[in-house]
VEXDREN-2710 file (C-alpha; in Angstrom, 1 decimal):
% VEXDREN-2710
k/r/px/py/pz
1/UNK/-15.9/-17.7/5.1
2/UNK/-12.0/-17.9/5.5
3/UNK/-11.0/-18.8/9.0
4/UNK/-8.4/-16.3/9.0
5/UNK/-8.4/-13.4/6.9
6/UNK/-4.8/-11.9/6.5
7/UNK/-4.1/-8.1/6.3
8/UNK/-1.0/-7.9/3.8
9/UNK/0.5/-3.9/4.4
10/UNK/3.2/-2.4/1.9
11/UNK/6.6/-2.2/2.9
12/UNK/8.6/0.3/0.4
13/UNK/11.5/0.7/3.2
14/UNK/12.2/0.2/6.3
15/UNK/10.8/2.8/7.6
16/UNK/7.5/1.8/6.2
17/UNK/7.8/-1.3/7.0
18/UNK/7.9/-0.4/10.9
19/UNK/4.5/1.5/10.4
20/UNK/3.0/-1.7/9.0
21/UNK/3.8/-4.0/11.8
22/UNK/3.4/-1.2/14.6
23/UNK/-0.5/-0.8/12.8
24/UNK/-1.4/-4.5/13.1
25/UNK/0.0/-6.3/9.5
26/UNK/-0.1/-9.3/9.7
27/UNK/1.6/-9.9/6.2
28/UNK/4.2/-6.8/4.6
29/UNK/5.3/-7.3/0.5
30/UNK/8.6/-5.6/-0.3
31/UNK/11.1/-5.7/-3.0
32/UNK/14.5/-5.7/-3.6
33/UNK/16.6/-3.4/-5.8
34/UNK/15.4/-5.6/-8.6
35/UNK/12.5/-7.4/-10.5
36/UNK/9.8/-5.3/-8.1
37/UNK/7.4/-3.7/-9.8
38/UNK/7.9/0.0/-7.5
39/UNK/11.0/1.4/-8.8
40/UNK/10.3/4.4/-7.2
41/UNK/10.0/3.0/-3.8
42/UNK/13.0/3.1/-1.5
43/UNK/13.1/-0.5/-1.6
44/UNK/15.8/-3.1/0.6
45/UNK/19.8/-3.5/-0.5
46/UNK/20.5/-7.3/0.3
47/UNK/21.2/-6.8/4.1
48/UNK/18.1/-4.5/4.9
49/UNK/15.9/-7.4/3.6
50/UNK/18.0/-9.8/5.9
51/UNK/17.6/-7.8/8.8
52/UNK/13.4/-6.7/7.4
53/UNK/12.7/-10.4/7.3
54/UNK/14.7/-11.2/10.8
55/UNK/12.2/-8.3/12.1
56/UNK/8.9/-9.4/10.7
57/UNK/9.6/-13.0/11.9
58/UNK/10.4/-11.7/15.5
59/UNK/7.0/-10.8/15.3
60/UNK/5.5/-13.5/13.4
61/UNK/4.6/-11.4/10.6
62/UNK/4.9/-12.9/7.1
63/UNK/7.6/-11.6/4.4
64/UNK/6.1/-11.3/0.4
65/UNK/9.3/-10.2/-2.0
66/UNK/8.0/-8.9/-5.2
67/UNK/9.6/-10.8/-8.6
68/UNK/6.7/-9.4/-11.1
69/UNK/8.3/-7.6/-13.7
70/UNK/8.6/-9.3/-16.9
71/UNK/12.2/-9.6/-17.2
72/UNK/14.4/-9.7/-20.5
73/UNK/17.2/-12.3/-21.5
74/UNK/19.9/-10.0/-19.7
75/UNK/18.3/-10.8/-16.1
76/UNK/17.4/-13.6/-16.4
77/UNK/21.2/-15.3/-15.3
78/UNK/20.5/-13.0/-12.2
79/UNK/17.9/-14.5/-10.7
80/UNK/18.9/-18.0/-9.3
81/UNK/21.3/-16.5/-7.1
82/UNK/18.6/-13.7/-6.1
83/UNK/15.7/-16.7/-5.8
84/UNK/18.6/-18.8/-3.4
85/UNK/19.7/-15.7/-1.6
86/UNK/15.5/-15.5/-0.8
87/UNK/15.2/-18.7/0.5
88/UNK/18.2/-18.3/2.8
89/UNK/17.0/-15.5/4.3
90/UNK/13.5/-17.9/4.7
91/UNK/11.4/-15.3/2.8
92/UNK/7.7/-16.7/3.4
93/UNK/6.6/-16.0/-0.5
94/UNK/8.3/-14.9/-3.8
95/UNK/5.3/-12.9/-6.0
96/UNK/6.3/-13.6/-9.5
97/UNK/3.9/-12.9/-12.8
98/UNK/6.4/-14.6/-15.3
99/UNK/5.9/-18.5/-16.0
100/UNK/10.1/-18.6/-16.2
101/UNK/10.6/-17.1/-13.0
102/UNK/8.2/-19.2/-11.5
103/UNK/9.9/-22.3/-12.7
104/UNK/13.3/-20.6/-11.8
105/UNK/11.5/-20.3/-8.1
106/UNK/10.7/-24.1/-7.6
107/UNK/14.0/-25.3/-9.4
108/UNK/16.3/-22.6/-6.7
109/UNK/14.0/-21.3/-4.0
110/UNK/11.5/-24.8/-3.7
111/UNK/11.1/-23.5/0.2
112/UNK/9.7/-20.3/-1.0
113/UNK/6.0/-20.1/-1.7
114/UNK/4.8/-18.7/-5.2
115/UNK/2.2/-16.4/-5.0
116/UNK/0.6/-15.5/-8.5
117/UNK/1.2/-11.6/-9.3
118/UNK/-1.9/-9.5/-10.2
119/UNK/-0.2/-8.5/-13.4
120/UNK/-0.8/-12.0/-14.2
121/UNK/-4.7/-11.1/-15.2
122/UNK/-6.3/-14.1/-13.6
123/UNK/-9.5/-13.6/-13.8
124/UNK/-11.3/-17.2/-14.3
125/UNK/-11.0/-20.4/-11.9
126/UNK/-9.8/-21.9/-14.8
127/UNK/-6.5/-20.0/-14.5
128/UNK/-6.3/-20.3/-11.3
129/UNK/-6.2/-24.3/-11.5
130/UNK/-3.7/-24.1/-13.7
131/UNK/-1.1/-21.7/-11.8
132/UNK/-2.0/-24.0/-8.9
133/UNK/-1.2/-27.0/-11.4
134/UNK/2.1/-25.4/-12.2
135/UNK/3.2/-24.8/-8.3
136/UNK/1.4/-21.5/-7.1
137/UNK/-0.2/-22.2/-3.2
138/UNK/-1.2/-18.2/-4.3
139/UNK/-2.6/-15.9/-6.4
140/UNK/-3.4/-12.7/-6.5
141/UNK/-6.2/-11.9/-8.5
142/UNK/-7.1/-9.1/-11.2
143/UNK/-8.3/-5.8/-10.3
144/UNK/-11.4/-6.1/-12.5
145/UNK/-13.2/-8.4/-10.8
146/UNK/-16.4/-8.7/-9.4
147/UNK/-17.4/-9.5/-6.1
148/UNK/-19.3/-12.5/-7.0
149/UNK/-16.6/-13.4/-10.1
150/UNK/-14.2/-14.0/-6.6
151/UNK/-16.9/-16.2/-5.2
152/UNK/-17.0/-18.4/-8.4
153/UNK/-13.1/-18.8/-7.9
154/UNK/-13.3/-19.7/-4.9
155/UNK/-15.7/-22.4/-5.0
156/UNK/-14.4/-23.7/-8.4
157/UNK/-10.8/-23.3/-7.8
158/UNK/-8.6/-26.1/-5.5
159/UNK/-9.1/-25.5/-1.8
160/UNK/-5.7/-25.3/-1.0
161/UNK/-5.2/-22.5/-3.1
162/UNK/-5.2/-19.5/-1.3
163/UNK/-6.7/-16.5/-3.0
164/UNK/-5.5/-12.4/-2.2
165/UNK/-7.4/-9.5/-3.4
166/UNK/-6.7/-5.8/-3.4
167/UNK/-9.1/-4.1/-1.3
168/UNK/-7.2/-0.5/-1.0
169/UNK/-5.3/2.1/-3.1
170/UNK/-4.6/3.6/-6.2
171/UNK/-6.2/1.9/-9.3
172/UNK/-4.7/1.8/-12.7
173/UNK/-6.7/2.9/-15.8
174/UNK/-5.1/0.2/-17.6
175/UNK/-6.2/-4.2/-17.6
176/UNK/-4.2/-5.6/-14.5
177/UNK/-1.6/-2.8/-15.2
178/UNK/-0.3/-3.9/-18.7
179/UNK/0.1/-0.8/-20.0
180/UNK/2.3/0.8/-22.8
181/UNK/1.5/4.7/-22.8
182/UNK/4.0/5.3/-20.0
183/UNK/6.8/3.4/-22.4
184/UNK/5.5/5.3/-25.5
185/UNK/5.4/9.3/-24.1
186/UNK/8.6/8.8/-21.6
187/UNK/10.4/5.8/-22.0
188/UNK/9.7/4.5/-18.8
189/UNK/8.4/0.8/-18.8
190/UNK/5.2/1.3/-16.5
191/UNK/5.6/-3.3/-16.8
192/UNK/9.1/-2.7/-15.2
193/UNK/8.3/-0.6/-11.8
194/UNK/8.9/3.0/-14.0
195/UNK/5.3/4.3/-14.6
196/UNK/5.4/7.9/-15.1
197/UNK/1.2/7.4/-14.7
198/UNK/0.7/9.2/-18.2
199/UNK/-2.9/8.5/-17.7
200/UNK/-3.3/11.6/-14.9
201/UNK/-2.2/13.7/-17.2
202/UNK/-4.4/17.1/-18.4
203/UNK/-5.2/15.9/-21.6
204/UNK/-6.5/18.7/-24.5
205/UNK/-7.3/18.5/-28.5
206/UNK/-5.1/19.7/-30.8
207/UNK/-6.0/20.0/-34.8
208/UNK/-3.5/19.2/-37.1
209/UNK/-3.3/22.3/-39.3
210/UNK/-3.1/24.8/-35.7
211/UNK/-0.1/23.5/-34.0
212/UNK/-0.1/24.9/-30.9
213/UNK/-4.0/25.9/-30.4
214/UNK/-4.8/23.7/-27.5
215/UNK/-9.0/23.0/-27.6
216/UNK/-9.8/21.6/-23.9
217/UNK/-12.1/18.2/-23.4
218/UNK/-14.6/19.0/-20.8
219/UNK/-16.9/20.9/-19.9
220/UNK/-15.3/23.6/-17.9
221/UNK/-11.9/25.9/-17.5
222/UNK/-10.8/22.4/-16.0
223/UNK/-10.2/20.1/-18.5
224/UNK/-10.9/16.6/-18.5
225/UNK/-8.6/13.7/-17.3
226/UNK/-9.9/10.9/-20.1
227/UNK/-8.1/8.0/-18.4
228/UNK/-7.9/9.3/-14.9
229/UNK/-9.1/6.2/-12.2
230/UNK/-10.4/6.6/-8.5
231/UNK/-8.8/5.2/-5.5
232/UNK/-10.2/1.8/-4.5
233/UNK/-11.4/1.5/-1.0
234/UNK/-13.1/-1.5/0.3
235/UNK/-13.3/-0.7/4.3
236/UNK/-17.3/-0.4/4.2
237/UNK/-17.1/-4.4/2.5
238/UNK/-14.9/-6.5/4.7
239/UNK/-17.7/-9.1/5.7
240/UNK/-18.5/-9.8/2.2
241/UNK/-14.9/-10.6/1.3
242/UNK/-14.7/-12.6/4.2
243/UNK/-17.5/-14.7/3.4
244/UNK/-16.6/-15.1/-0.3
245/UNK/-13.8/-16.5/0.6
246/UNK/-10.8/-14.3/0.1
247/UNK/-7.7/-15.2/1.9
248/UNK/-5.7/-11.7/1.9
249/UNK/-6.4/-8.0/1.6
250/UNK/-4.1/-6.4/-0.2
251/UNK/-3.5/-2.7/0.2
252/UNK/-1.6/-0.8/-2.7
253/UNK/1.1/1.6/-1.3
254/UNK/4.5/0.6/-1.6
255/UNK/5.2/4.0/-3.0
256/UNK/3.2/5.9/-0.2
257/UNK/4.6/7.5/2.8
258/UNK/4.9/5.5/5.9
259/UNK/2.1/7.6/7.7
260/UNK/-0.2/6.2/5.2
261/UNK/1.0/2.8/5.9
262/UNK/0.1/3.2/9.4
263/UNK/-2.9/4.8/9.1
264/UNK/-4.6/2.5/6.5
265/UNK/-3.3/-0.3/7.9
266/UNK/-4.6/0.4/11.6
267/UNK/-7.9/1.1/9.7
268/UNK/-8.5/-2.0/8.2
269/UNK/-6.8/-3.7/10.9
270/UNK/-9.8/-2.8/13.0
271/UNK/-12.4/-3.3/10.5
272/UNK/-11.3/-7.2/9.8
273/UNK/-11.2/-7.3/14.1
274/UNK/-14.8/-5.9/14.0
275/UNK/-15.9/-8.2/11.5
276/UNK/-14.6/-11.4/12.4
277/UNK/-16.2/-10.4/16.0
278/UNK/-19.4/-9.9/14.3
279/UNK/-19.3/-6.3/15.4
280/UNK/-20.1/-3.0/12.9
281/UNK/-17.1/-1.1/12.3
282/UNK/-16.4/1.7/14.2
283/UNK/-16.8/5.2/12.5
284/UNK/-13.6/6.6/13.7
285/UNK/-11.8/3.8/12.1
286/UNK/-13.8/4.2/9.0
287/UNK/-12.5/8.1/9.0
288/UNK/-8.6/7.5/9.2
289/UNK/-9.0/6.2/5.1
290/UNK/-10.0/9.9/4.3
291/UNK/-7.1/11.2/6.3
292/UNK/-4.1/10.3/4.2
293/UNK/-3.5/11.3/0.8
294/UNK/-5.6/9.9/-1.9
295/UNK/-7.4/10.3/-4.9
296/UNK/-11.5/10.0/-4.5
297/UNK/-12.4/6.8/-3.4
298/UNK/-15.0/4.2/-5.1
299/UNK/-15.5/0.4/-4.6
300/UNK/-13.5/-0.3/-7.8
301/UNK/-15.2/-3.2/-10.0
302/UNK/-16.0/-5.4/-6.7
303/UNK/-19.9/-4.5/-7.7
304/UNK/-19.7/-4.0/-11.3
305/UNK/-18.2/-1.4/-13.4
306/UNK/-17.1/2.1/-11.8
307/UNK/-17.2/4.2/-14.2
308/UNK/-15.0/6.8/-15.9
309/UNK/-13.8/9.5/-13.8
310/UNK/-12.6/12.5/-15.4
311/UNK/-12.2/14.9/-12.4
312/UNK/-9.2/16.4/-11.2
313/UNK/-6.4/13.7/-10.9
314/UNK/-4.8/16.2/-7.6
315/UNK/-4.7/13.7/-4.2
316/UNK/-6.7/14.8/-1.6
317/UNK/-4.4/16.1/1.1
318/UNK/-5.9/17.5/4.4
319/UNK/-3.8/15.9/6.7
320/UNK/0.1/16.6/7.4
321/UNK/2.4/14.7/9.9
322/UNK/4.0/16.8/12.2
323/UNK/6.0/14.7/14.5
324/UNK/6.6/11.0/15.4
325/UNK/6.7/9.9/18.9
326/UNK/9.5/7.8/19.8
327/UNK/9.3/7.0/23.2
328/UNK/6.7/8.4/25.9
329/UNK/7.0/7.2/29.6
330/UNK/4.1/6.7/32.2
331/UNK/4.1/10.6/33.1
332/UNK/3.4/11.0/29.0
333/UNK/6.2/12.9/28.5
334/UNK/7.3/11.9/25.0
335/UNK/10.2/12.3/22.9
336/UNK/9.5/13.1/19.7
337/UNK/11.2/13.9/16.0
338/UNK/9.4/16.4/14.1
339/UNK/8.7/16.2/10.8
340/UNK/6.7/19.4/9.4
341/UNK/6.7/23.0/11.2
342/UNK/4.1/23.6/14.0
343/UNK/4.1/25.6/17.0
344/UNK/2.3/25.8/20.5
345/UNK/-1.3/26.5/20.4
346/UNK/-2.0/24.2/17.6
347/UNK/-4.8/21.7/17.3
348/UNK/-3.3/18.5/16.3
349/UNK/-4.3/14.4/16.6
350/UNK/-2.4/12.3/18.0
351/UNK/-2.5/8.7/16.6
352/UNK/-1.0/5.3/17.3
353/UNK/-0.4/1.3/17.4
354/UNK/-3.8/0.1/18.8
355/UNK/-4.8/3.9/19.9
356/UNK/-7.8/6.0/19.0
357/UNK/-6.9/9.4/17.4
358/UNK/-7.1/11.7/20.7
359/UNK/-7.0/15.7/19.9
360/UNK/-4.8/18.1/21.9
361/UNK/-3.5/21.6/21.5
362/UNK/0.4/21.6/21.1
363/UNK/1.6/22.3/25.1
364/UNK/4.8/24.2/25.4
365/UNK/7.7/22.2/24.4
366/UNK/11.2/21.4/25.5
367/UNK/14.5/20.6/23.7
368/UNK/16.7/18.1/24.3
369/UNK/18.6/20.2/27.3
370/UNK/15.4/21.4/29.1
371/UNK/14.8/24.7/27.6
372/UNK/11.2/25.7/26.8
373/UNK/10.2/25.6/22.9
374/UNK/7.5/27.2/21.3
375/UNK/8.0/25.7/17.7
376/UNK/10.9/23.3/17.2
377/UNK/11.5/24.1/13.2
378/UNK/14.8/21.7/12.1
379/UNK/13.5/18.8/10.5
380/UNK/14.1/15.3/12.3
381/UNK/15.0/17.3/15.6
382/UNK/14.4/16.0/18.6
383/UNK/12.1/17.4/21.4
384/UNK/10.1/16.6/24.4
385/UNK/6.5/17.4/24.7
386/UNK/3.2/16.1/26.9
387/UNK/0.8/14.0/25.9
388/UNK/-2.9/13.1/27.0
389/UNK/-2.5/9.8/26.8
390/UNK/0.9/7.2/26.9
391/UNK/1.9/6.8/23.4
392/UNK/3.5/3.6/21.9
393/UNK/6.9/4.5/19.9
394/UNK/6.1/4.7/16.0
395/UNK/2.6/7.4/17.7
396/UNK/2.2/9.8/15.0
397/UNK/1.2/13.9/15.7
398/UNK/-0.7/15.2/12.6
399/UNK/-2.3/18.5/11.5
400/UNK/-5.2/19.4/9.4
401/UNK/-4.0/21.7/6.8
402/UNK/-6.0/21.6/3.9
403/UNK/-3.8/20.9/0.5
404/UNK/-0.8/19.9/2.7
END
């Protein structure tokens, strides 16, 4: 069983990245404007990742930079002054898939640990030697791997090596995310950070000789989503990672908003607490996964093959954010920056670093000169409301409002 298991949170931007060490991360992975594999994500300019990494280390959190794409011959003169510019901000680890990056990594960045990209496939202890061989103290393994497949690597692979795993998040319908469809229908390289996620797509049958005639594949007014994928969640399974050996959970989400950052990560947080203490997880805990946007969950290949899902690709959405706290006194009084419409009378949760969700009905409000408020309505305004409970800055208010 590892001594220490790490919990490695996303980071897309800074604001995200403040949810994941205000939740209990004790690792974030970010990237910068290039090589990352989120495009989509708001991602760091040079001096936000200076001042990200000064942050993290303030709190003795750990700093992963994505360098996974596959780059072409054009970017490659780029990336000695990014990999130097890495080291001296004293980046903890550089996650690279490319064999020439990681050689550009030990030849510009050697103070910078390699950790081996999923997108890398490796999925045999064999593979793992040999990135370990070539300079990697990480990798990352494939998605399609079975729980005991990890065990094997473990015991087969070199003990220094440490071994990460994704345990949360959305799944791709493709091997390790080498996929070409996105490149083909849109011309966005899905191996480049641009996936336009083709495969959620409402697929139907057309003949050739009736353009236009569009014959549905399913068995209902639905349609069917042929390459659709379920959500991975791996909260229930903590003590069996632990005791095959993994090093770090990984969960997916640099794309995601920052409330899911927080919320998953202050879940598992808890749950790798609870195990390590020997203790069951508590079901509250267990309940925060459900209450942030995502698709329906399974165990992904951890114990054998999922299975095709063809349902609806929609997110489940039952939760909305409604305001953040950013400072609450002794007396509870907090101030806080609203984010979605709500007014007095409403049931909310509130949420927050090391805080069980508490419920309250929304109190009469006051603005930020003392007049009462029923329902602040501009977004990011400021207000101050009472609390139940002293709430740490980064708290989060949210509503249940089904399909939010």
């Amino acid at each position: 069983m590892a001594d220490k298991i790490e919990l490695l949170s996303p980071a897309g931007d800074m604001e995200r990245l403040r949810m994941s060490l205000a939740y209990g991360a004790d690792a974030v992975y970010l990237a910068g404007s290039d090589f990352g594999m989120r495009a989509f994500a708001g991602n760091f300019t040079p001096d936000q990742m200076r001042q990200a990494v000064e942050l993290c280390h303030s709190r003795d959190v750990s700093v992963h930079v994505t360098c996974n794409t596959m780059p072409r011959n054009r970017e490659v003169d780029r990336l000695p002054e990014w990999l130097e510019y890495l080291q001296d901000l004293e980046v903890d680890a550089a996650i690279v898939a490319d064999v020439g990056v990681l050689s550009l990594l030990k030849r510009y960045a050697p103070k910078v640990k390699a950790h081996i990209s999923t997108q890398a496939s490796i999925s045999n202890y064999q593979a793992a030697r040999a990135w370990y061989e070539l300079g990697a103290s990480r990798v990352i393994l494939a998605r399609e791997l079975s729980l005991e497949e990890v065990r094997e690597i473990r015991a087969k692979a070199p003990r220094e090596l440490e071994i990460e795993a994704f345990v949360h998040g959305a799944m791709c319908v493709s091997y390790s995310g080498r996929c070409l469809l996105s490149n083909y229908m849109t011309g966005r390289d899905a191996n480049r950070g641009a996936c336009a996620q083709p495969c959620r797509y409402k697929y139907a049958l057309v003949e050739e000789k009736r353009p236009g005639e569009y014959f549905p594949i399913g068995e209902d007014e639905g349609g069917a989503y042929i390459m659709n994928s379920r959500d991975m969640c791996m909260i229930d399974h903590i003590p069996e990672l632990m005791e095959a050996g993994v090093d770090s959970l990984k969960i997916e989400g640099r794309a995601k908003s920052a409330y899911y950052a927080a919320a998953v990560t202050a879940a598992y947080r808890h749950a790798i607490d609870a195990a390590a203490e020997g203790h069951a997880l508590d079901p509250v805990w267990r309940a925060e996964v459900d209450k942030v946007s995502h698709r329906p969950y399974s165990t992904g290949f951890w114990f054998g093959q999922p299975g095709q899902y063809t349902g609806d690709a929609r997110y489940i959405r039952d939760w909305q954010v409604v305001a953040v706290v950013e400072s609450c006194g002794p007396d509870r009084r907090a101030l806080c920056s609203l984010r979605n419409k709500f007014a007095v009378g409403d049931e909310l949760e509130l949420i927050g670093p090391g805080l069980k969700p508490v419920t309250l009905t929304a109190p009469l409000m006051a603005d930020t000169d003392g007049f009462p408020l029923q329902e602040p309505r501009i977004p990011q305004m400021k207000f101050y409301m009472d609390l139940p409970v002293q709430a740490p800055p980064l708290s989060i208010l949210r509503a249940c409002r089904e399909n939010s």
